[in-house]
C-alpha positions in Angstrom: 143.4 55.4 -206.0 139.5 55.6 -206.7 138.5 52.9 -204.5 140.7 54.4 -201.6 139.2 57.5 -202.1 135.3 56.4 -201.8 136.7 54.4 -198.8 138.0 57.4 -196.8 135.1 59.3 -197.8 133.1 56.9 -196.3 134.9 56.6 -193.2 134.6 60.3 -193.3 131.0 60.2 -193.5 130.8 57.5 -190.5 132.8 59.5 -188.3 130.9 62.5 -188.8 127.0 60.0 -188.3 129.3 58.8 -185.1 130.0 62.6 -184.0 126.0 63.7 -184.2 124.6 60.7 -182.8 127.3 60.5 -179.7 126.8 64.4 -179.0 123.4 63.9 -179.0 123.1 61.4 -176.8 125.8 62.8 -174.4 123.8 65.9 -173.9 120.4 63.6 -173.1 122.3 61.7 -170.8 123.9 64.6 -168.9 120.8 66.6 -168.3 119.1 63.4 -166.9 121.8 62.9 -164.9 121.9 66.8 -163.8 118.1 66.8 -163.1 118.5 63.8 -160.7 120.8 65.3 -159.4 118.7 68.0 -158.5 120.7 70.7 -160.9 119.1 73.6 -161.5 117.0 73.5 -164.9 118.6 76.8 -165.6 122.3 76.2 -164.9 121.7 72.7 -167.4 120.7 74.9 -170.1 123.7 77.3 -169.4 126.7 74.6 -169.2 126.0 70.9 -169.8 123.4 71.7 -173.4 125.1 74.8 -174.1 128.8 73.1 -174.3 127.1 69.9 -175.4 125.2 70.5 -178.6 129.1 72.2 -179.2 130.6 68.6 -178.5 131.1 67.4 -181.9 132.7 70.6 -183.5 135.0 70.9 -180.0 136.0 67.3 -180.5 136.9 67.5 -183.7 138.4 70.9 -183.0 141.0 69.4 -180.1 141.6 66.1 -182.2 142.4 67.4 -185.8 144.6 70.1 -183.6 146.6 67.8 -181.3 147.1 65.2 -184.7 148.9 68.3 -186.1 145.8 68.7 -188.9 145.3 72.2 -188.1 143.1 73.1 -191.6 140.6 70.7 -190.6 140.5 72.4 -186.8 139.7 76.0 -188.4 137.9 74.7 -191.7 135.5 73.3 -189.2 135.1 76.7 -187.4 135.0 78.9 -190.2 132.8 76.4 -192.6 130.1 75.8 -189.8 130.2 79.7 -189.5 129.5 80.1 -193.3 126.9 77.6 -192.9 124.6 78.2 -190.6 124.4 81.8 -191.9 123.7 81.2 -195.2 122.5 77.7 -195.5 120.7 77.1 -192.2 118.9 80.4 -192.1 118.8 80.6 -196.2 117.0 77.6 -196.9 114.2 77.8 -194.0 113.6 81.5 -195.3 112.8 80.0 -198.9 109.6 78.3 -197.0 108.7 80.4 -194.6 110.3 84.2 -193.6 112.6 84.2 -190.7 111.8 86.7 -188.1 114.7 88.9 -186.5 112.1 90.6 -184.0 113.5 88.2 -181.2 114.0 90.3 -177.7 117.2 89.9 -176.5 118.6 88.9 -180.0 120.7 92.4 -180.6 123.1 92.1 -177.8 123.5 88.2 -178.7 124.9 90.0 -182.5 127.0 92.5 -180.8 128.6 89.4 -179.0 129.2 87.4 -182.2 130.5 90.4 -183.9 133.6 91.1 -180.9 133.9 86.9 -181.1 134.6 87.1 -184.9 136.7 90.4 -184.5 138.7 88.2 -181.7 139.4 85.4 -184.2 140.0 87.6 -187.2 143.0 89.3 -184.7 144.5 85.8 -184.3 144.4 84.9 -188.2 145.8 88.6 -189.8 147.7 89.2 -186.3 150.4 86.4 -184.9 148.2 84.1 -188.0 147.4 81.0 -185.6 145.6 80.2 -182.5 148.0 79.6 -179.4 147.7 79.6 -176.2 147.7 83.3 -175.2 144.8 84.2 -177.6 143.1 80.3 -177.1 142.8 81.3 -173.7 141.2 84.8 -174.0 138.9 83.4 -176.3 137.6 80.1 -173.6 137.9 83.4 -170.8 135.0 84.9 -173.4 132.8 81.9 -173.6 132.6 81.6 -169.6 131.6 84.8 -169.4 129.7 85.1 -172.0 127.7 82.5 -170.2 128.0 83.3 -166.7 126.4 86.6 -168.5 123.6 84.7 -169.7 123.3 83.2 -166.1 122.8 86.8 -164.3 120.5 88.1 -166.5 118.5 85.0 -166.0 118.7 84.4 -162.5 117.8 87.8 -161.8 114.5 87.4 -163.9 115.4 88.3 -167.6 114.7 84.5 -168.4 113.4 84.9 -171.9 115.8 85.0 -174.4 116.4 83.3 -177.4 119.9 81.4 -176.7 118.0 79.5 -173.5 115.0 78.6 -175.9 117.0 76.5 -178.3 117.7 73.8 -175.1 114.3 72.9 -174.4 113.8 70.1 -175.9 116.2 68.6 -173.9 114.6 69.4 -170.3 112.2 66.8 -170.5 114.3 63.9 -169.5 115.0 63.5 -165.8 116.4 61.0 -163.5 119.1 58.1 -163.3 118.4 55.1 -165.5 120.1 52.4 -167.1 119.3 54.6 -170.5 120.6 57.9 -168.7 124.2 55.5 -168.5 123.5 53.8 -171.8 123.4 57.9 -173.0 126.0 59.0 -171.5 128.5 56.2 -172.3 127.5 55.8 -175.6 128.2 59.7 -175.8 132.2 59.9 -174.5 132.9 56.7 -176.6 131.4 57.9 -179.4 132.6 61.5 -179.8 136.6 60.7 -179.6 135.8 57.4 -182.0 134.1 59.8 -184.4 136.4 62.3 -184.4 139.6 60.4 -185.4 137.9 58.5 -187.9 137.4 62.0 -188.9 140.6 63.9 -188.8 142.5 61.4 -189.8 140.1 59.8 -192.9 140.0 63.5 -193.8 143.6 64.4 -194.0 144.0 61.4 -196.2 141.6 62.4 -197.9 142.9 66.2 -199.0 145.9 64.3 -199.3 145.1 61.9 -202.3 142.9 64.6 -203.6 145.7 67.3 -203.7 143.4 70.1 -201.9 144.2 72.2 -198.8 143.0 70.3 -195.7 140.5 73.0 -195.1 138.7 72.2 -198.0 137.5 69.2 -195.8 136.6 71.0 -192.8 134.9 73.7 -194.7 133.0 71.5 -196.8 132.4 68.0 -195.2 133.0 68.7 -191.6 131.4 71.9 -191.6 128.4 71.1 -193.4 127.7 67.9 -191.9 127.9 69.6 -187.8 125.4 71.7 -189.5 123.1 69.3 -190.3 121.0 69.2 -187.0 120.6 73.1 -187.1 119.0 73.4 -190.5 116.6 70.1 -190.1 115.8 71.7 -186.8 115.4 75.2 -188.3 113.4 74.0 -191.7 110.9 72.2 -189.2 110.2 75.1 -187.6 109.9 77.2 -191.2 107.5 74.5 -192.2 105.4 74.7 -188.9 105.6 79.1 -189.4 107.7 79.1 -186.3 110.9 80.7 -187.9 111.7 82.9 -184.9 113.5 80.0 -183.0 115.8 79.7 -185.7 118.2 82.5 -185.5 118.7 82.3 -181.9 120.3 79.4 -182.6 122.3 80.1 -185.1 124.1 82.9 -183.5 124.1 81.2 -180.1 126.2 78.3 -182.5 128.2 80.7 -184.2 129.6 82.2 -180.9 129.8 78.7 -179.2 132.2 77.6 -182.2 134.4 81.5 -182.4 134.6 81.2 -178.6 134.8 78.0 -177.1 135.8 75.9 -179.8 138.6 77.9 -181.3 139.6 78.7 -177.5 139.6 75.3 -177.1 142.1 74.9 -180.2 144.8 77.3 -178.7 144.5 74.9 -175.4 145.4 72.1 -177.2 148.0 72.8 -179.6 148.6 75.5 -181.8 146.3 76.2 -185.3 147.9 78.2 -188.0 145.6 80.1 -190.6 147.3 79.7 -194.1 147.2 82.1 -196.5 144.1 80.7 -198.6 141.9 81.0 -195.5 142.6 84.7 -195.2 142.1 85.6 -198.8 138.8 83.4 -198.9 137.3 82.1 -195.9 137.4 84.5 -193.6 136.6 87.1 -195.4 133.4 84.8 -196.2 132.4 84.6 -192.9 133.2 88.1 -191.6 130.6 89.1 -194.5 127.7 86.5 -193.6 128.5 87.5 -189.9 128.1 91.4 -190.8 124.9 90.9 -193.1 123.0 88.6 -190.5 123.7 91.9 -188.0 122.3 93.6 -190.4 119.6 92.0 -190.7 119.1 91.8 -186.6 119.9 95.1 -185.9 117.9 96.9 -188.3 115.1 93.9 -187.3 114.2 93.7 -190.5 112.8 89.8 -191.6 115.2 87.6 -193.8 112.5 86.7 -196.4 112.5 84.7 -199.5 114.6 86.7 -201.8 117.0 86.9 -199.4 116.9 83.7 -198.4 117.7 82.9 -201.8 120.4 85.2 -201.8 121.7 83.5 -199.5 121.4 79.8 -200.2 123.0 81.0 -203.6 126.0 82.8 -201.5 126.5 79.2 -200.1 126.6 77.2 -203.0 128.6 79.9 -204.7 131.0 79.7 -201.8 131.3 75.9 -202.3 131.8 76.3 -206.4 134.7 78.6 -205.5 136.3 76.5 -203.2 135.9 73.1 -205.7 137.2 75.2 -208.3 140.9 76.8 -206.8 141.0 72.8 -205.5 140.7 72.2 -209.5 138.2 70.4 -209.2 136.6 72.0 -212.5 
């Protein structure tokens, strides 16, 4: 049992290195692609990074979904929630306080807040994702961003959601790399995800744990990996205020498309752990962080303490009604 157990966690672990490296490279490829193509800079940053830097946790999302593994599906969501609340913006604040005086960053908040409202309606509501509420949820993330669109193509370009894709504009024009990119990227996010799902279902399976102990541990924190190593570098180089941009920007990326994208597919059913526990986690990190941005007042390092120690407090909990201790 042992042996099988480090081998699916390593499989685990492969498919998620598979996931991060393939949606990286799918998103380099495509805006290279775009800009030969003569795509507005603009309307790149708006669909193909926006979507793109989503790929992993939308592949994942679909996969674990249509497999039938619907815990790992909403684990993902609500664990990569959790995560970059407390974890990516918690840790970065321990080095360097993380600024919420961001223009444009309030209505961003009041977005996230209707997102999770949305979500939380679908898990105490009908208690699963279909199709009705999948779809209002994908109708939310197209115009959330043909929103974004207006107000920059009428000259409101600065705001913190379109900063985070910068670093991808650089690349331009058709090359064997730009194919390379872009193939290695659609082979490599399906591959990743079912060696995922399905090494994770095994997985809670031999262990004896829910399935969304997976996604909310594992999954979750492991799609938030390039968020807080992107986030700390910026902490360390006293450039905090690109940080929370992204994190809400991801957080309504993964309420919006990616559980839309899970109604689409299938159906996920919540089960009752998840609304006793996990939801209620991230409808509180969701409400403190508008807080925070609302009131503009600076996550520093006692509360980026507070928060780290939220995360792993969140984690113990979960390890311990798995019985892990």
């Amino acid at each position: 049992m042992v042996p099988e157990i480090a081998s699916q966690v390593a499989l685990v672990i492969l498919g998620l290195a598979v996931l991060l490296v393939a949606g990286d490279l799918l998103v380099r490829g495509a805006v290279s692609l775009a800009a030969a193509l003569k795509i507005p800079a603009l309307l790149v940053s708006l669909t193909i990074v926006a979507f793109g830097t989503s790929a992993p946790e939308l592949v994942v999302t679909v996969q674990a979904v249509m497999s039938g593994n619907d815990g790992i599906a909403l684990g993902n969501i609500i664990g990569s929630n959790i995560a970059n609340i407390f974890l990516v913006l918690g840790v970065p604040a321990l080095i360097y306080p993380v600024t919420t005086h961001v223009l444009g960053l309030r209505r961003h908040v009041v977005i996230m807040l209707i997102a999770t409202a949305v979500f939380l309606y679908a898990a105490y509501g009908p208690g699963e994702i279909g199709l009705r509420i999948g779809g209002v949820l994908f109708a939310g993330i197209l115009i959330y961003v043909a929103y974004m669109w207006i107000r920059a193509a009428t000259g409101n370009a600065e705001d913190p959601i379109l900063d985070e894709v910068e670093e991808y504009q650089a690349a331009a024009g058709v090359s064997l790399k730009t194919i390379g990119f872009l193939a290695a990227g659609l082979v490599g996010l399906p591959l990743g995800a079912h060696f995922l799902v399905s090494n994770g279902a095994e997985l809670a399976a031999d262990l004896g744990v829910r399935e969304e102990l997976i996604g909310l541990t594992i999954v979750a924190f492991g799609t938030s990996l390039p968020e807080l190593a992107t986030v700390f570098a910026a902490a360390l180089h006293k450039k905090s205020d690109v940080a929370i941009g992204g994190v809400v920007g991801s957080n309504i990326f993964n309420l919006l498309a990616v559980g839309g994208a899970a109604g689409l597919a299938g159906t996920a059913a919540f089960d009752d752990a998840s609304r006793a526990l996990d939801l209620p986690v991230m409808t509180f990190a969701a409400i403190v962080l508008s807080a925070f941005v609302l009131t503009r007042k600076d996550i520093g390092r006692l509360s980026g303490l507070v928060f780290t120690a939220g995360y792993i407090g969140f984690i113990l909990l979960l390890a311990k009604n798995a019985g892990a201790f």
